[in-house]
Every structure is written in C-alpha cells, then in structure tokens.
N, C-alpha and C positions, 0 to 999 in steps of 0.2 A: 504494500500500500504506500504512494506517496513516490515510487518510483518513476525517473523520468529519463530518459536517454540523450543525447545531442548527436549530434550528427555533421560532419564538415561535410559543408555543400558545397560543390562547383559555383564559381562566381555569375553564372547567370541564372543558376536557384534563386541566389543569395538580392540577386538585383530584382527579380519578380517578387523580394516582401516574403519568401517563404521560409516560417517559422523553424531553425534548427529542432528544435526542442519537441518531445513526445511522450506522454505519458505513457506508461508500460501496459498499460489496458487496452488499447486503442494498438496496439504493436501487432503483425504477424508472422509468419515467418515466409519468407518470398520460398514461391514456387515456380519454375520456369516454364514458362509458355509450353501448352502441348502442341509441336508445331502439327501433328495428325489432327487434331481436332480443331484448330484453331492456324491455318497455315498461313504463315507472312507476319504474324501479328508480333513486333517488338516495338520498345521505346521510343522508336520512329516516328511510332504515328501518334504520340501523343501531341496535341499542339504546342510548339514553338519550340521543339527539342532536336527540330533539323539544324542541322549546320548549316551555315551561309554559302557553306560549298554544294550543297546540296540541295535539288531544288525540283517540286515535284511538276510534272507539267500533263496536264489528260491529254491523252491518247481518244477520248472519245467515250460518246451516251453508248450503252449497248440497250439499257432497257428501261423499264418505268413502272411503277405500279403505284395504285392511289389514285386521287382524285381531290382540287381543290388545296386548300391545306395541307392535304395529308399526301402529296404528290411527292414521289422519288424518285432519282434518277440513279442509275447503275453508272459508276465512273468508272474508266481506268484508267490509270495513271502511269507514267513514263517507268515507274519504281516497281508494276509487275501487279501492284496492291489494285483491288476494286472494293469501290465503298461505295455508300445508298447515301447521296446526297438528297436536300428541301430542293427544290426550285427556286429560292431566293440564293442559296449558292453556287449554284448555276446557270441563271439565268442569261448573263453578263456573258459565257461564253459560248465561242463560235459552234463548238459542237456541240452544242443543243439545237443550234439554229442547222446544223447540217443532218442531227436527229428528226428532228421537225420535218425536213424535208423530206428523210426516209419514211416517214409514217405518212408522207402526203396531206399533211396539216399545216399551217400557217403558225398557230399560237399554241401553250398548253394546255387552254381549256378546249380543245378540240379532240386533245387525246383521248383514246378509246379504254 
C-alpha cells in the first residue's frame, strides 16, 4: 500500500506533460503483442511515437462500411498497416475521391 514506481522517460514522453510516477495498483506486467492474432500491431501506431524519419502515406480506400456518422473507410498505408478510419479523417484525401469514383458515386452519402 502506498507504493509508487518512477520511470525515466525519453525526452518527448517527458515534453507531452507525461507523468513519470505510478502507483503500484494501477501497474501490469507488459505482455508482447501476439503478432498471430493481432499482426502489425506495435508502438508505431500509437499517435505521435513515429519518428520524423518516418512517415506514413495511404496507398488507398479498399473498402467502407457504415452509414452517416458511423461511416468507415478501410486505409492502407505505405507501412503495410490497414486501419478503419471516420470520414472526417479522410475526407481531405485524394483516395477517397478516387474511391468514390470506383463505387460510381460522387459524395459519401451516396455510398451503398
């Protein structure tokens, strides 16, 4: 009870305001990614823990599901990785608009 741990953090933990310090309740013990059930998935893809050398770029929509609000788009990405983005963070780019074309739609609320 009452135990706490600290932790030396890389200097752009440390600049993101992220608290060294952790109570031992709150602690567990890291398990490594099972890459079989879970493939691609490391610290990468956390936000803002790419390096400046490294820089992801889509390759292209493959797919959608949803409707309205609830609209997603199937990304992939230069890095091999595919994630289910909103439609707000895709919208901006050009492979939606060449998505759109492939469905023979104009806009997203057109999508089937």
């Amino acid at each position: 009870e009452g135990t706490t741990y600290q932790l030396t953090l890389p200097p752009d933990l440390k600049a993101r305001g992220i608290n060294p310090t952790f109570h031992a309740s709150i602690l567990r013990p890291f398990h490594p990614n099972d890459d079989s059930r879970f493939p691609g998935r490391t610290s990468i893809e956390l936000p803002g823990f790419l390096g400046s050398a490294e820089e992801w770029v889509v390759k292209g929509i493959t797919d959608h599901y949803g409707r309205g609000r609830e609209l997603l788009f199937e990304v992939q990405w230069n890095t091999g990785h595919v994630t289910w983005e909103r439609v707000r963070e895709v919208k901006h780019l050009a492979a939606l608009q060449d998505y759109l074309l492939l469905q023979g739609v104009k806009t997203t609320q057109e999508l089937p």
